[in-house]
PDB file of N, CA, C and O in Angstrom:
ATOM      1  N   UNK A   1     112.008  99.555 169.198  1.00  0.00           N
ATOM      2  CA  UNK A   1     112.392 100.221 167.986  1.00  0.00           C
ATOM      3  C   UNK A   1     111.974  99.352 166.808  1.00  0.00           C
ATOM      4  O   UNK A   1     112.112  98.149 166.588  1.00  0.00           O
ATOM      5  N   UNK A   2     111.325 100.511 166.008  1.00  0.00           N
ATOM      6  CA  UNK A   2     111.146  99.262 164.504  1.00  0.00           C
ATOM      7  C   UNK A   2     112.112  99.492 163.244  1.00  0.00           C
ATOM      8  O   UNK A   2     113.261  99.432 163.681  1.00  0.00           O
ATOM      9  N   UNK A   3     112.118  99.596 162.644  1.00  0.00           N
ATOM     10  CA  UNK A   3     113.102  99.668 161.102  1.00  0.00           C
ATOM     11  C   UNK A   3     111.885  99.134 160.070  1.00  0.00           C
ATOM     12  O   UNK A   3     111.146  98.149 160.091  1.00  0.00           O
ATOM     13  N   UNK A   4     112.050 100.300 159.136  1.00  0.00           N
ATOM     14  CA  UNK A   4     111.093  99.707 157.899  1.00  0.00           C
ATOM     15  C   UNK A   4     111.728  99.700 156.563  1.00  0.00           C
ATOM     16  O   UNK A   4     112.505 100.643 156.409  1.00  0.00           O
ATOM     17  N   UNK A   5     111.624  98.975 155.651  1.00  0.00           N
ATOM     18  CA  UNK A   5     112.902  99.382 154.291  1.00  0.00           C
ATOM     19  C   UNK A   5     111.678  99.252 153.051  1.00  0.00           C
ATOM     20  O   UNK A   5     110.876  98.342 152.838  1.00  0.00           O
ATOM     21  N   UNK A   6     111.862 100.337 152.463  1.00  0.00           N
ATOM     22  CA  UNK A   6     111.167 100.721 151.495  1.00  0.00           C
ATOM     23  C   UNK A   6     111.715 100.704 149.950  1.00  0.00           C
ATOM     24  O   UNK A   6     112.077 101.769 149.450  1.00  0.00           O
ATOM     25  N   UNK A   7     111.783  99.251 149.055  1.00  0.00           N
ATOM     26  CA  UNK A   7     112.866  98.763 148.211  1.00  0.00           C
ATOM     27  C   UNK A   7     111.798  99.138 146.976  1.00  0.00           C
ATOM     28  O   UNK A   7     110.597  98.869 146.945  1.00  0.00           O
ATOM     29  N   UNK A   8     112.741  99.966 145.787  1.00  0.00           N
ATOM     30  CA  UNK A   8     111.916  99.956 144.567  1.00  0.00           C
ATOM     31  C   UNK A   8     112.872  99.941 143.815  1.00  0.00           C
ATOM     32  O   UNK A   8     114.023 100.100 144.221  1.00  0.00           O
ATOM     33  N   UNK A   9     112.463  99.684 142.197  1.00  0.00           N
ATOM     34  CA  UNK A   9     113.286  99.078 141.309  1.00  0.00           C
ATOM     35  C   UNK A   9     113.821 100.474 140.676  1.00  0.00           C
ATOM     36  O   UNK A   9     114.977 100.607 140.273  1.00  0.00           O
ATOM     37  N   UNK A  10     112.873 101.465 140.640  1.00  0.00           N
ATOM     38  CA  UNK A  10     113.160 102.789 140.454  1.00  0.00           C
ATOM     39  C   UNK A  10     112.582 103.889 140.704  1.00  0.00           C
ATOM     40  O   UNK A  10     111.366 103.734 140.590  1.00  0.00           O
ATOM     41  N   UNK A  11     112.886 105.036 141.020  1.00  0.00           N
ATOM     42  CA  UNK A  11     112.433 105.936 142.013  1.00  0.00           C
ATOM     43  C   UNK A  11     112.658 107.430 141.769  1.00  0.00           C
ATOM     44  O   UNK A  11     113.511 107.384 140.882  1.00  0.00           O
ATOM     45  N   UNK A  12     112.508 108.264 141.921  1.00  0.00           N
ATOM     46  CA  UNK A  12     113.189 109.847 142.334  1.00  0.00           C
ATOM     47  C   UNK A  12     113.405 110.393 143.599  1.00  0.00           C
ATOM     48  O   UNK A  12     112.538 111.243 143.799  1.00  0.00           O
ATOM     49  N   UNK A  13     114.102 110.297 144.460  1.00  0.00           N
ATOM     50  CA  UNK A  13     114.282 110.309 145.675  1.00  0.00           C
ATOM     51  C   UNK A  13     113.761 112.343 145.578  1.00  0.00           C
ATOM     52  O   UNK A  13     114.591 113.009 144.959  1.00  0.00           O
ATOM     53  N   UNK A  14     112.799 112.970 146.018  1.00  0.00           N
ATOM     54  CA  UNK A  14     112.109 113.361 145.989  1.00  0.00           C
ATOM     55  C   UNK A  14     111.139 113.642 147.017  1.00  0.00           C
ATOM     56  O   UNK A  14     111.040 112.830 147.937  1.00  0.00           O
ATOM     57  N   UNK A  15     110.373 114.719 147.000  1.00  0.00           N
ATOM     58  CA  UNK A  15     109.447 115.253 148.569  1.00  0.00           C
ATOM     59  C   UNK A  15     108.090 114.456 147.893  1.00  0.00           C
ATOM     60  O   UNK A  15     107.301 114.495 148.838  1.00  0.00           O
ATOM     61  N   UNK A  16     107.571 113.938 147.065  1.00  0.00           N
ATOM     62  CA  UNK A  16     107.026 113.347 146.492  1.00  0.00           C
ATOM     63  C   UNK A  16     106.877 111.456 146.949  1.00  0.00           C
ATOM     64  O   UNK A  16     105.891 110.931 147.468  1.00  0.00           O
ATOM     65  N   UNK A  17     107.841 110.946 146.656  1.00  0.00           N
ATOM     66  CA  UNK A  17     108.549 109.987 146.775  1.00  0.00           C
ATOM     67  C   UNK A  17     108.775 109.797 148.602  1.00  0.00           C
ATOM     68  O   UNK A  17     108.652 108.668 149.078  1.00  0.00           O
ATOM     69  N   UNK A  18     108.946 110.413 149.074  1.00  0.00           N
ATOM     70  CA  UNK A  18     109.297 110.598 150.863  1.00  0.00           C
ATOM     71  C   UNK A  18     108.278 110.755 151.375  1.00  0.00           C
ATOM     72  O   UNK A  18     107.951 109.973 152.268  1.00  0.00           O
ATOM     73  N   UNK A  19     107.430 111.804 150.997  1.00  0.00           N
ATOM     74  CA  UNK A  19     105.668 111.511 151.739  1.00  0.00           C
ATOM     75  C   UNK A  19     104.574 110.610 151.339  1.00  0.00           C
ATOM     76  O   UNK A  19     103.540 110.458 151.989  1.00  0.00           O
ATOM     77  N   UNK A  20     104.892 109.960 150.117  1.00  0.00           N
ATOM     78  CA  UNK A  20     104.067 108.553 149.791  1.00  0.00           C
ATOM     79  C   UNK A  20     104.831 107.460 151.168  1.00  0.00           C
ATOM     80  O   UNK A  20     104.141 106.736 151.885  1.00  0.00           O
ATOM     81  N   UNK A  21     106.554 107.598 151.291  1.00  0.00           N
ATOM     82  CA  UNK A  21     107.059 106.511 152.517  1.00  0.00           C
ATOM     83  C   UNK A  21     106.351 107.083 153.909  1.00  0.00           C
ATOM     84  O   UNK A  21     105.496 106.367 154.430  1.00  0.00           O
ATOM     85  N   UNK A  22     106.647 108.207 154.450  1.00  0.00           N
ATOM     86  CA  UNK A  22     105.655 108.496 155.214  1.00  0.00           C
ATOM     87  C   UNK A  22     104.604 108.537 155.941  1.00  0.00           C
ATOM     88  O   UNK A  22     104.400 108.633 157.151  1.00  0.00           O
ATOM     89  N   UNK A  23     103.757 108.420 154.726  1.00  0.00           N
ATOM     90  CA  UNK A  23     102.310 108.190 154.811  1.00  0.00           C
ATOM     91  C   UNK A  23     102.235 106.661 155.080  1.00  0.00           C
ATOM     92  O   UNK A  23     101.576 106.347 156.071  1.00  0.00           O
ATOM     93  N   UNK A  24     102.782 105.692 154.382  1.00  0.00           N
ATOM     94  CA  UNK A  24     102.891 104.299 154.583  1.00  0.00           C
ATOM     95  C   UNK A  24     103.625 104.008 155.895  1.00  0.00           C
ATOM     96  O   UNK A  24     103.005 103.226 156.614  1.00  0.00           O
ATOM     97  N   UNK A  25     104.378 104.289 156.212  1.00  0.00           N
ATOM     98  CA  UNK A  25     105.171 104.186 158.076  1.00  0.00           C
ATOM     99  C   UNK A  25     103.944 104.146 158.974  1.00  0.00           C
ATOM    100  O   UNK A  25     103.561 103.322 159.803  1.00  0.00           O
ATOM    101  N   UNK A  26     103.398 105.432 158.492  1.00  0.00           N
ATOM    102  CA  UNK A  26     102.454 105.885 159.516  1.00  0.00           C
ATOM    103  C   UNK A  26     101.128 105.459 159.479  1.00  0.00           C
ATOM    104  O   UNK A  26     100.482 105.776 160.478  1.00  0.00           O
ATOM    105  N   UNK A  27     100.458 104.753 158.509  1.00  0.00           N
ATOM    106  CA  UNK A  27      99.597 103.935 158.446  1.00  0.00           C
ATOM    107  C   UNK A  27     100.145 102.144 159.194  1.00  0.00           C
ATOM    108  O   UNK A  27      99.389 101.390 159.806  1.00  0.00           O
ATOM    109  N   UNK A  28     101.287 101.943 158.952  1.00  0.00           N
ATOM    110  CA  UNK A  28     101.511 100.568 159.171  1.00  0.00           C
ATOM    111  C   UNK A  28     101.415 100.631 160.657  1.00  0.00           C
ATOM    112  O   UNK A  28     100.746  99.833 161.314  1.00  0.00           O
ATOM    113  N   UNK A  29     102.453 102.092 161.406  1.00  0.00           N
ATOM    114  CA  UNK A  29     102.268 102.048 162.828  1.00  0.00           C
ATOM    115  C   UNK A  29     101.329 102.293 163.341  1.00  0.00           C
ATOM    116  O   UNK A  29     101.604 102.293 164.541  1.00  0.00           O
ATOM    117  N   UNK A  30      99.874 102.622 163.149  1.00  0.00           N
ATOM    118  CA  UNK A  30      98.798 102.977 163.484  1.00  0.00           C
ATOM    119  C   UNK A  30      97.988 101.574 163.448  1.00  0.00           C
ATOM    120  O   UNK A  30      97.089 101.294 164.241  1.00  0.00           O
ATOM    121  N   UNK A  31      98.328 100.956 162.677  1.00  0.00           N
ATOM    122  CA  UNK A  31      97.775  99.391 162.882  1.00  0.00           C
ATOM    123  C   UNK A  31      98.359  98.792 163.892  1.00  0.00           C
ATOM    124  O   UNK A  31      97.597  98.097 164.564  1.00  0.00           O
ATOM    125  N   UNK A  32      99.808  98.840 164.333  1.00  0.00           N
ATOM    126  CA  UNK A  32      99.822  97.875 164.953  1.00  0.00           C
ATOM    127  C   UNK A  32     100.230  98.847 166.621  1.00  0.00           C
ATOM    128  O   UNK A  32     100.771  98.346 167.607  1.00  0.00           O
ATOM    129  N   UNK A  33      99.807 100.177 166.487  1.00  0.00           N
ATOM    130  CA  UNK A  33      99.723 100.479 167.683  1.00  0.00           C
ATOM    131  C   UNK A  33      98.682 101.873 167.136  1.00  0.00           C
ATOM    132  O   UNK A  33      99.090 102.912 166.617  1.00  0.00           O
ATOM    133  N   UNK A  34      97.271 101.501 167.440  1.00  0.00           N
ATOM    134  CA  UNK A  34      95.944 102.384 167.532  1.00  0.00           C
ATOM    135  C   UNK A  34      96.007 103.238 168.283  1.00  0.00           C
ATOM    136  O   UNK A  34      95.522 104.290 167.866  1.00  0.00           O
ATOM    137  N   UNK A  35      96.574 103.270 169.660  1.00  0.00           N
ATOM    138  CA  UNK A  35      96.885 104.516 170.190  1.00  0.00           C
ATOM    139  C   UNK A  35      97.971 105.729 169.637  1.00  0.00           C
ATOM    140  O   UNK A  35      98.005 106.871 170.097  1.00  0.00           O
ATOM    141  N   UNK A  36      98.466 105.434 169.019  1.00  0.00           N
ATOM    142  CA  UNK A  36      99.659 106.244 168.695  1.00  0.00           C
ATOM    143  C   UNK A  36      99.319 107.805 168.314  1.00  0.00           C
ATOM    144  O   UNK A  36      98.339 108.209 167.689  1.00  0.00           O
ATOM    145  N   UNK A  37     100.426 108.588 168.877  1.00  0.00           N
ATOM    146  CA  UNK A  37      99.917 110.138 168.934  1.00  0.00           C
ATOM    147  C   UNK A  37     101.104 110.918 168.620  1.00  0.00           C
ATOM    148  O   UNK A  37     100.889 111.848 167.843  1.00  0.00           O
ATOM    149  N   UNK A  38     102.382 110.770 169.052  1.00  0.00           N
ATOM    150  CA  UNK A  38     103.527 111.578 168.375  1.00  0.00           C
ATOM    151  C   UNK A  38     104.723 110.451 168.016  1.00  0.00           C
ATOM    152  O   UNK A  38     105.352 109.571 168.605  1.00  0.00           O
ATOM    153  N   UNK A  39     104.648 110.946 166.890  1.00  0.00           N
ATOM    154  CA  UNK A  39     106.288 110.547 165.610  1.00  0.00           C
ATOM    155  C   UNK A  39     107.418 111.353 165.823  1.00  0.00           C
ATOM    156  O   UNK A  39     107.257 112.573 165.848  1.00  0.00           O
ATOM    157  N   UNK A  40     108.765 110.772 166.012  1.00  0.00           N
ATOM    158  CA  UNK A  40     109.490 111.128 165.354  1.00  0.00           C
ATOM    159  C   UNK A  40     110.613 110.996 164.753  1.00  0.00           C
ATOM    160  O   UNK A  40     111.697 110.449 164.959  1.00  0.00           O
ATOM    161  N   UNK A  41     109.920 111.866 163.645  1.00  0.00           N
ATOM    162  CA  UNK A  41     111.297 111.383 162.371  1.00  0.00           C
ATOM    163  C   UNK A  41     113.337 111.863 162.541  1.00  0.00           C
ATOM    164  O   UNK A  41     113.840 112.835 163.106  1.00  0.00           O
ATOM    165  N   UNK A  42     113.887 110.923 161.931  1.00  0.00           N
ATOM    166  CA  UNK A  42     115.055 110.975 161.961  1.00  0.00           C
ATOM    167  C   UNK A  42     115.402 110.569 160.741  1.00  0.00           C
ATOM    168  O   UNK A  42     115.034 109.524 160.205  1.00  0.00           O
ATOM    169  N   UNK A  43     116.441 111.773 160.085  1.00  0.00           N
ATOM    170  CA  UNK A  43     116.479 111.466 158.800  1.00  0.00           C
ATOM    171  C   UNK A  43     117.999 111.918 158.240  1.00  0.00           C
ATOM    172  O   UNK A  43     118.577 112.727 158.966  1.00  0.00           O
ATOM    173  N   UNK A  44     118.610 111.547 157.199  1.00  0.00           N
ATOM    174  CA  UNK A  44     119.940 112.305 156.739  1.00  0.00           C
ATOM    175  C   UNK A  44     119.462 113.256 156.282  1.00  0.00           C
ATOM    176  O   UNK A  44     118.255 113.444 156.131  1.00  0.00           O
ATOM    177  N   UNK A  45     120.825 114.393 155.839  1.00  0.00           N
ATOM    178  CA  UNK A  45     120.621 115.664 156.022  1.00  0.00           C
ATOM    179  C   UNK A  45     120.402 116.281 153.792  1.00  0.00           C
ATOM    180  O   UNK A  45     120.934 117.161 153.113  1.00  0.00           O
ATOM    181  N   UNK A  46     119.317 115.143 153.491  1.00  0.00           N
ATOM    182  CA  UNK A  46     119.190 115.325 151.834  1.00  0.00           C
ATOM    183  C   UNK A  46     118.480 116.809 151.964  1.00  0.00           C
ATOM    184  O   UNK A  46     118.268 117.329 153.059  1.00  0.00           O
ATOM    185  N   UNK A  47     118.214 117.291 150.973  1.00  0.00           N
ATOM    186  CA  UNK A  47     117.649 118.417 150.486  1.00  0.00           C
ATOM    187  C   UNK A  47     115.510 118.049 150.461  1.00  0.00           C
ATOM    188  O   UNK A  47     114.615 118.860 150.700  1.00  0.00           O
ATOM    189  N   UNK A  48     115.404 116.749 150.128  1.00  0.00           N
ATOM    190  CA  UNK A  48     113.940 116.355 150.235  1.00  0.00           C
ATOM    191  C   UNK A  48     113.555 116.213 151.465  1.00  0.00           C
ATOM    192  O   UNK A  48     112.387 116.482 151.745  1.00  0.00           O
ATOM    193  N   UNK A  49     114.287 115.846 152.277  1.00  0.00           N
ATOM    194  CA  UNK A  49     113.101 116.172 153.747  1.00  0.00           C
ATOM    195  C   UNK A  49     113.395 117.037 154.187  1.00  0.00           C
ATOM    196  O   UNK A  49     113.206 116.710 155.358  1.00  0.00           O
ATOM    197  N   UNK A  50     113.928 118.489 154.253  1.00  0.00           N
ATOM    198  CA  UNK A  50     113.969 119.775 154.284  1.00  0.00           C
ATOM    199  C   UNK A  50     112.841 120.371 153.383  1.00  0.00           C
ATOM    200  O   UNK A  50     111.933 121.116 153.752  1.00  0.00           O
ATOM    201  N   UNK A  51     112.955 120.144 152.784  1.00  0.00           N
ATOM    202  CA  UNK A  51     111.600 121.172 151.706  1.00  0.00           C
ATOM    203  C   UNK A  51     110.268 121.378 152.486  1.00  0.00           C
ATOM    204  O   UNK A  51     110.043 120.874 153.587  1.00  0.00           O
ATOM    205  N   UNK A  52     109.299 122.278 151.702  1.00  0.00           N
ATOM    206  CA  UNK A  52     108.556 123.034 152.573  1.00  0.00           C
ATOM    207  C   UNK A  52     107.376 121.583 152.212  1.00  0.00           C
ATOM    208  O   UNK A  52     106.529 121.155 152.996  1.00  0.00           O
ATOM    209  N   UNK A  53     107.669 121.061 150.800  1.00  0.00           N
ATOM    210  CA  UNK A  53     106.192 120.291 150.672  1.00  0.00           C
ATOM    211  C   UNK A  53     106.605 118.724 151.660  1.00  0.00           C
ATOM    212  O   UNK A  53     105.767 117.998 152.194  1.00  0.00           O
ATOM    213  N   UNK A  54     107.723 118.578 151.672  1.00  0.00           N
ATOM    214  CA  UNK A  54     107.855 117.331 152.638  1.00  0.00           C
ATOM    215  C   UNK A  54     107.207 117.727 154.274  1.00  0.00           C
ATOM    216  O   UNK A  54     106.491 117.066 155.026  1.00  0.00           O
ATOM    217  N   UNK A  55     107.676 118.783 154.381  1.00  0.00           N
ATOM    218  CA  UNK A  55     107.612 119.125 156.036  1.00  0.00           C
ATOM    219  C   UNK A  55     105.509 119.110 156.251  1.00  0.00           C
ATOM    220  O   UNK A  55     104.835 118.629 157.162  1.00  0.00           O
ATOM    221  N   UNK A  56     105.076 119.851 154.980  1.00  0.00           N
ATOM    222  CA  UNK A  56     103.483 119.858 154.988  1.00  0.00           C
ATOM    223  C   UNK A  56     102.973 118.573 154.632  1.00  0.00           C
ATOM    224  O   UNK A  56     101.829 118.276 154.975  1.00  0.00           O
ATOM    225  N   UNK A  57     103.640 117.824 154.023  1.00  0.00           N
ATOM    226  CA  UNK A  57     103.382 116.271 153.339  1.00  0.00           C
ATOM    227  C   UNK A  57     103.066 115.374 154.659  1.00  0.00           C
ATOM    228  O   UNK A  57     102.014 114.792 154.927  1.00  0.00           O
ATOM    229  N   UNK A  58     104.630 115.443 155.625  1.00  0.00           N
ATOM    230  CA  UNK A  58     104.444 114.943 156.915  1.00  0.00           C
ATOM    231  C   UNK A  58     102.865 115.702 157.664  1.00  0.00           C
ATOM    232  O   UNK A  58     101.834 115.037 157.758  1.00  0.00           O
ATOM    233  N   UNK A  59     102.932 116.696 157.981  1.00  0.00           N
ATOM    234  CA  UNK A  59     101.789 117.237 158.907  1.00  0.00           C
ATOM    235  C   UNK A  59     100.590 116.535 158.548  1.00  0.00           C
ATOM    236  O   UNK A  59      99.755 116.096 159.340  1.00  0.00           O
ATOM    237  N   UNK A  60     100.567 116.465 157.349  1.00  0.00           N
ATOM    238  CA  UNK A  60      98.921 115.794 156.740  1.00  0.00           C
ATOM    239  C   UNK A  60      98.586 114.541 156.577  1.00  0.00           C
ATOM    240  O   UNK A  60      97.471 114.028 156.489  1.00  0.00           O
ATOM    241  N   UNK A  61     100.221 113.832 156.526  1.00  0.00           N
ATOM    242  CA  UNK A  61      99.896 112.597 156.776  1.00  0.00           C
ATOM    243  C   UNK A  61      99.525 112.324 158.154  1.00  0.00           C
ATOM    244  O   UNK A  61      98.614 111.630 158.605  1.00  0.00           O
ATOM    245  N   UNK A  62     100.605 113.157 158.846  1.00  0.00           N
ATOM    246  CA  UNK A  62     100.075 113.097 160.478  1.00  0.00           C
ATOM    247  C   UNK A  62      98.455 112.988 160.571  1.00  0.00           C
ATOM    248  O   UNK A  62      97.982 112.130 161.317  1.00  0.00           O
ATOM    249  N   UNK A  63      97.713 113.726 159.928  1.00  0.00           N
ATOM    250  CA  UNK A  63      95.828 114.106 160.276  1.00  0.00           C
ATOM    251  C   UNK A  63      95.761 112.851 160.060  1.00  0.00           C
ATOM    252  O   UNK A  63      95.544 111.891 160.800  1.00  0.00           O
ATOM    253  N   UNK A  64      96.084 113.012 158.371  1.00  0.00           N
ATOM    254  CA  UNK A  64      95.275 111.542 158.521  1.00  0.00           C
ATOM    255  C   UNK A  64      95.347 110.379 158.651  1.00  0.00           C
ATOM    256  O   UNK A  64      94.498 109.681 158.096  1.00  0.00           O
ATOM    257  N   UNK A  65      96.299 109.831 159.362  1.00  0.00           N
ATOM    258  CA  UNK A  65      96.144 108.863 160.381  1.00  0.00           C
ATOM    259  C   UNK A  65      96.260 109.340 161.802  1.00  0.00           C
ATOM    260  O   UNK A  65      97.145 108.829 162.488  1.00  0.00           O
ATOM    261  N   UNK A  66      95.269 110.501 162.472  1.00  0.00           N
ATOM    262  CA  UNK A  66      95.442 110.842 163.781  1.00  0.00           C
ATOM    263  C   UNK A  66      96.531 110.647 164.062  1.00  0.00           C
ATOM    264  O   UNK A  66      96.600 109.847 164.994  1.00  0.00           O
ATOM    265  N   UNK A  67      97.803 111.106 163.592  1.00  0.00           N
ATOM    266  CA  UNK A  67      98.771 111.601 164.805  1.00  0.00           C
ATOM    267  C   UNK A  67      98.882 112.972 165.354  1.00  0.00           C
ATOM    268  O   UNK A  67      98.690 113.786 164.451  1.00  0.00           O
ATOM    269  N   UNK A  68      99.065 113.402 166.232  1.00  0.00           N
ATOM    270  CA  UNK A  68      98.761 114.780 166.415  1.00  0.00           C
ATOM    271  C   UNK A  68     100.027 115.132 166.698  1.00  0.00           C
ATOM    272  O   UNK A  68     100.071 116.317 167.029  1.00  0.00           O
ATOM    273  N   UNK A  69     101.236 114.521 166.710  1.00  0.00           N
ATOM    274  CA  UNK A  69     102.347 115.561 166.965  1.00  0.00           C
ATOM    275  C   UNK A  69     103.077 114.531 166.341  1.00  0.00           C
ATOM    276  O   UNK A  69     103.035 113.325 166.588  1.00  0.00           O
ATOM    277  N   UNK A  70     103.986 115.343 165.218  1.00  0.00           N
ATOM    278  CA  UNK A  70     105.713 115.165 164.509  1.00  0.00           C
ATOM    279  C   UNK A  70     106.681 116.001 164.977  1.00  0.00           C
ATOM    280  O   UNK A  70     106.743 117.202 165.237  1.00  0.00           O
ATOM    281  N   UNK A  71     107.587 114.861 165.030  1.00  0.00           N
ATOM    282  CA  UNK A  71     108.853 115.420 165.792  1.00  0.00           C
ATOM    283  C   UNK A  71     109.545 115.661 164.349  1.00  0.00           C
ATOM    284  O   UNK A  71     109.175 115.328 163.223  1.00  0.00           O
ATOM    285  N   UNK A  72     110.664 116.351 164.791  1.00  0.00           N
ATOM    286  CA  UNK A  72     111.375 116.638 163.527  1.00  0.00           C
ATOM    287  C   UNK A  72     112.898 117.012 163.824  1.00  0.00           C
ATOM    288  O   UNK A  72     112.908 118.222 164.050  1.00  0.00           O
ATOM    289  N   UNK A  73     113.738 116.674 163.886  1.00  0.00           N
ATOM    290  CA  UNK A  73     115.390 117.422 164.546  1.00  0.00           C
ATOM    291  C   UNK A  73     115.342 118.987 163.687  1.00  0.00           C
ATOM    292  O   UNK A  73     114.707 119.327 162.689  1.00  0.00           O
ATOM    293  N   UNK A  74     115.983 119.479 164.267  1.00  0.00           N
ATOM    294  CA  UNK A  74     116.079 121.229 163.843  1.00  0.00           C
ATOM    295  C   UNK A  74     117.639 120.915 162.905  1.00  0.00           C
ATOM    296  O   UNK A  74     118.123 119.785 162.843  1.00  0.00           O
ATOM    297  N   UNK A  75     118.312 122.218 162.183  1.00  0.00           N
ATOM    298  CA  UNK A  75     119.273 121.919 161.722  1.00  0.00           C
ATOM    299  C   UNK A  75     120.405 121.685 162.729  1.00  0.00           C
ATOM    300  O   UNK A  75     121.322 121.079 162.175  1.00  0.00           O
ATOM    301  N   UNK A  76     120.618 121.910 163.804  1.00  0.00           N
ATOM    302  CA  UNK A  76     121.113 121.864 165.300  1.00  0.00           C
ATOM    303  C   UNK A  76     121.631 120.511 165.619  1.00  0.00           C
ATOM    304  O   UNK A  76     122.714 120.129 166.063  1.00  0.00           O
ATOM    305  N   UNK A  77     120.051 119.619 165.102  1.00  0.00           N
ATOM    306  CA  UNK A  77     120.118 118.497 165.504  1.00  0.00           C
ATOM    307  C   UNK A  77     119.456 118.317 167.100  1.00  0.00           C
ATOM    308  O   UNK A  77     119.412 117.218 167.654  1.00  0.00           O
ATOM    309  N   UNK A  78     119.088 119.249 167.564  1.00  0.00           N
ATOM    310  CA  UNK A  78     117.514 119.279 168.962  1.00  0.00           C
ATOM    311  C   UNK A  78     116.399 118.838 168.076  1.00  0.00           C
ATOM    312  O   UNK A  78     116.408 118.952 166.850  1.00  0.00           O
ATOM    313  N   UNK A  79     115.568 118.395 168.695  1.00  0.00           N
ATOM    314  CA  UNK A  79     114.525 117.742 168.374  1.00  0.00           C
ATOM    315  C   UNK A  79     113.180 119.096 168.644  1.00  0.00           C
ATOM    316  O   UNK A  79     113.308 119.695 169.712  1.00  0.00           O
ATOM    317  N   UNK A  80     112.195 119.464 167.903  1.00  0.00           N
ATOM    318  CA  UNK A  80     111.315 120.951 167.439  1.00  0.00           C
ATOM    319  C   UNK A  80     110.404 119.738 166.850  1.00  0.00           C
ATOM    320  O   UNK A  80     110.721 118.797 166.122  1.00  0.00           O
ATOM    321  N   UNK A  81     108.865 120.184 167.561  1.00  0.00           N
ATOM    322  CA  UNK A  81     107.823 119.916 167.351  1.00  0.00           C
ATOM    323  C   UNK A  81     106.909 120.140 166.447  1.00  0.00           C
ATOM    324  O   UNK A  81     106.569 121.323 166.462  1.00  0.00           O
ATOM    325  N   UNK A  82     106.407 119.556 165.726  1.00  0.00           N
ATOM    326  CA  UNK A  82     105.682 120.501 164.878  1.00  0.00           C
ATOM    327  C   UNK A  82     104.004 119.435 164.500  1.00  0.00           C
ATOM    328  O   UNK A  82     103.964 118.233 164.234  1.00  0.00           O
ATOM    329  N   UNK A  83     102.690 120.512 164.622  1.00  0.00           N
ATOM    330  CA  UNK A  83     101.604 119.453 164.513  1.00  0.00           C
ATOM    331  C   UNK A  83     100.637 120.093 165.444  1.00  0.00           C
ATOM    332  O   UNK A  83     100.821 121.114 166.107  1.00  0.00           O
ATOM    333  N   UNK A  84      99.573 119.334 165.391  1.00  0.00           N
ATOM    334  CA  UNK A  84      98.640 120.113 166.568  1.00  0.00           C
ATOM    335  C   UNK A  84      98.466 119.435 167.688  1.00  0.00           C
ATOM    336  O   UNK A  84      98.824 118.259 167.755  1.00  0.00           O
ATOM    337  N   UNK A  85      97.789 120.190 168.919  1.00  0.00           N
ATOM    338  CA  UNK A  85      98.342 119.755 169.890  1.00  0.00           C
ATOM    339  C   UNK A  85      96.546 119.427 170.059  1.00  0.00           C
ATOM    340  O   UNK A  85      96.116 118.847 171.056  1.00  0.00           O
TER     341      UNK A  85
END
């Protein structure tokens, strides 16, 4: 398991703001594991990683760093796939 902490002096916690962290997770884990192929995220239940541009923010960061599958918990809290296969 890793843990990453993403510290700024000021911010908008935001779908904006969450797929710039994202995109950076998923570049850092792609360095230090090149094989890597499915993510998944676990997150509290804010209103920004629900939104439609976070959920597409994730998918594209997924491309581009080749991941081909994001996990995602459902509102349930089961874990629902989403990405290409």
């Amino acid at each position: 398991m890793m843990t990453f902490a993403h510290v700024f002096k000021s911010c908008s916690q935001d779908s904006l703001t969450v797929q710039a962290i994202m995109s950076d997770v998923l570049g850092k884990l792609k360095e230090m594991m090149p094989t890597l192929r499915f993510v998944y995220y676990r997150q509290d239940n804010a209103g920004c990683y629900r939104s439609g541009n976070t959920i597409l923010g994730a998918l594209k960061a997924g491309e581009a760093h080749r991941i081909t599958e994001i996990g995602c918990p459902s509102q349930e809290g089961h874990p629902s796939i989403r990405g290409k296969k």
